[in-house]
N, C-alpha and C positions, 0 to 999 in steps of 0.2 A: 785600299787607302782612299782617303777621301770622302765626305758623307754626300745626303742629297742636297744639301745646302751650298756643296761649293760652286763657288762663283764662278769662280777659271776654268770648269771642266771643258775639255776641247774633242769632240766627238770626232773622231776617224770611223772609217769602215774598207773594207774589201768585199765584192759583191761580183754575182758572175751566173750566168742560165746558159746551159748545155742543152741540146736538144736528145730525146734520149734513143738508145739503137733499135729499140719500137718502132719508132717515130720512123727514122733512117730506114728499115727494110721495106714501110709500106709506102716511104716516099712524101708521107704530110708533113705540113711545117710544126716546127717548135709551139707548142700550148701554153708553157710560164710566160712571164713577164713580172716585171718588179721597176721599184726606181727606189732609189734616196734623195733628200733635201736637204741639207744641215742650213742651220743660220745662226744668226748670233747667240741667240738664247732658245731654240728649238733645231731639233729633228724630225724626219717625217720618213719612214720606210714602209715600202709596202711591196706582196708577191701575192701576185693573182696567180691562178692556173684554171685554163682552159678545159671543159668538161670534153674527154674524147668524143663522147656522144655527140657533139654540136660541130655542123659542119663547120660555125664559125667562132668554136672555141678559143683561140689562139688569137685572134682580133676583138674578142670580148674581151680576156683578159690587160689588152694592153691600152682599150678606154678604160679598164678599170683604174689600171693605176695612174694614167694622164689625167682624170676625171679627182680622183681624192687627193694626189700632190696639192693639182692647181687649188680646190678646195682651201685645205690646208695653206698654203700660202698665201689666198687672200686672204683667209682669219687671220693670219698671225703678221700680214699686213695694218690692221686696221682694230685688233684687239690683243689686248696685253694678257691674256688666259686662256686656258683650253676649251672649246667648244663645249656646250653640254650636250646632251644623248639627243635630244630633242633637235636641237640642229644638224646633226651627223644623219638622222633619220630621213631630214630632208634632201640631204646631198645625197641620199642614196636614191630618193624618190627622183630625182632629178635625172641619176645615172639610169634609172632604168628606162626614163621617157627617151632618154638620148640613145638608150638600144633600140626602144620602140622604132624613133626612126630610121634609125640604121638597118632595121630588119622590114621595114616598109620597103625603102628603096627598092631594097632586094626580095621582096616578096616574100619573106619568108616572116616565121614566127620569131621573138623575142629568144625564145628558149634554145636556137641557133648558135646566140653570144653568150653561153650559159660560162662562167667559171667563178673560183670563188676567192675569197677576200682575204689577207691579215696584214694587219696594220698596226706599227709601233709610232706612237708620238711622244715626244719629250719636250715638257715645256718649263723650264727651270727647273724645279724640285717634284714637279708631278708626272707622268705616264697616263699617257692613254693607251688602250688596244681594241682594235676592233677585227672580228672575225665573222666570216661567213664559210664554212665545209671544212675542209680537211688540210690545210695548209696550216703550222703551227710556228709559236714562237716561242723560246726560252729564252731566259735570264741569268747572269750570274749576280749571287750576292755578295755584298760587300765581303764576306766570311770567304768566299768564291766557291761558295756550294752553288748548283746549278740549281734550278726550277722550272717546270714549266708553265706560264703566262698563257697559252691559247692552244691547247691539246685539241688535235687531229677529230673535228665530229662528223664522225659517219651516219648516213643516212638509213633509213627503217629496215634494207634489204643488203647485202653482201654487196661489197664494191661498189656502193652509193653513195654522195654526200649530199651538201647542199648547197644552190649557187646564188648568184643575185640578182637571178633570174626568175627565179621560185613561185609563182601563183598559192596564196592571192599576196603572199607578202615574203621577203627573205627573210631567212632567219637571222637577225645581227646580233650580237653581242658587243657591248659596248662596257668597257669597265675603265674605270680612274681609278688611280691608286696611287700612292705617295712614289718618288723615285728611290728605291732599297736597291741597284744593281749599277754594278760597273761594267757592265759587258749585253749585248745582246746578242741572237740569233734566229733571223727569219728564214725559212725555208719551205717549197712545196714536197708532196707527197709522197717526192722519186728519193727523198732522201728520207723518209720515216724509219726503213725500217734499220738504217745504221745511225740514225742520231739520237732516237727514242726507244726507250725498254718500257713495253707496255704492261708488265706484271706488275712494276711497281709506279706506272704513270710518269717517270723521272728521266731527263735528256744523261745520254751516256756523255758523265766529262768525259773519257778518254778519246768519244769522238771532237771535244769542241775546244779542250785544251792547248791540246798541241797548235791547232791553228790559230789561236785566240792569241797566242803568246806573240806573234809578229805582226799582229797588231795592237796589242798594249805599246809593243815596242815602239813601234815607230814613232818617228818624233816629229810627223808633220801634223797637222789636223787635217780635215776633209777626202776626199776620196784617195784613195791609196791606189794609185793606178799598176804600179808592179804587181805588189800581191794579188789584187784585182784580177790579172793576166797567170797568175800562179795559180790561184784559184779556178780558174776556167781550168788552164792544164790537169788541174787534179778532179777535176770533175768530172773530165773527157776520157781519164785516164784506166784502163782495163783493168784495173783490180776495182771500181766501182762499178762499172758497169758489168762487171759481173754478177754484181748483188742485187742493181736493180737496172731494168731497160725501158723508165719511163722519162722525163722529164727530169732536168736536175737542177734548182735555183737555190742560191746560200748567198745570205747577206750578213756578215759578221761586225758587228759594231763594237767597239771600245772607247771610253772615256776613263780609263784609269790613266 
């Protein structure tokens, strides 16, 4: 219901990162991180994930996302439209100077804070996405067939991707697109392989349905802190972590 043009669309979401029983056996902290923004006439969600390899994965990825909120909120403080590619380039030149120094302090290399990037913005009737590795995002459409918007990119060698840390430059992808969806869902790589079927490139609804429906439902706008809390439960909960034992972040958005 509803096209891109509506005025009144009121953006909810429920959002949640489990640390995964990997993690728990060898004793290191949590690698995801993520945030949300709603505002009047914009959203901004984003989930980083920490590359296991950097001893300071899990602290990269949470300048990542402090780092392109704040972004994002001064643009849409001070400009009535969405950035272009060209700007977004340089907030990221920016984030990487600011690991520079974070990896000075500590003596170490940049590639330390290595994790990677995807980012949903919604600015009245338009979409932005940005991605860097393996962290993806889907959409439902209007029709409520599912899509996916920012599919999982692995890197040249098995169990590789890429981060935004990358020498001599990250790989970003950056795409605008009209807004055609009433629902979103961001998530890191601990949840691939039950929300995406990779034979045909396509997010499984029957993973996104069912949880997607109590939040259409609900009738408040902005953060849904129950479900939010319900969401972690199901994250944590042993028939998923049976499937996977890495990292678990899901941010499930609706404006229907």
């Amino acid at each position: 219901m509803g096209g891109p043009l509506q005025a009144d669309r009121r953006w909810r979401w429920a959002s949640a990162s489990r640390i995964g029983t990997s993690h728990q056996r060898l004793g290191t902290r949590k690698q995801d991180a993520y945030g949300v923004r709603g505002g009047a006439r914009s959203l901004c969600a984003i989930v980083s994930d920490g590359a296991g390899s950097a001893s300071h994965g899990g602290e990269g990825a949470s300048v990542v996302c402090r780092h392109f909120l704040s972004a994002f909120r001064r643009w849409f403080s001070e400009n009535d439209c969405l950035p272009d590619g060209e700007t977004v380039k340089d907030w990221l030149d920016d984030l990487r100077d600011q690991l520079n120094l974070a990896a000075a302090r500590r003596e170490l290399t940049r590639r330390q804070f290595a994790a990677t990037l995807v980012v949903l913005v919604v600015f009245d009737d338009q979409v932005m996405t940005l991605q860097i590795g393996d962290s993806a995002l889907v959409g439902r459409r209007y029709d409520g067939n599912w899509e996916a918007l920012c599919w999982p990119e692995n890197g040249e060698f098995a169990s590789t991707t890429y981060f935004v840390t990358d020498d001599p430059e990250a790989r970003l992808h950056v795409v605008r697109r009209p807004l055609e969806h009433d629902a979103f869902a961001l998530f890191s790589d601990g949840l691939e392989s039950v929300a995406l079927e990779h034979e045909t490139q396509q997010p499984y609804a029957r993973f996104f349905n069912p949880m997607l429906k109590a939040v259409d439902d609900a009738p408040s706008a902005g953060c849904l802190v129950a479900l939010a809390e319900a969401l972690g439960r199901y994250l944590d909960g042993p028939k998923l972590c049976e499937r996977t034992d890495d990292d678990k972040t899901l941010i499930l958005i609706s404006g229907r």
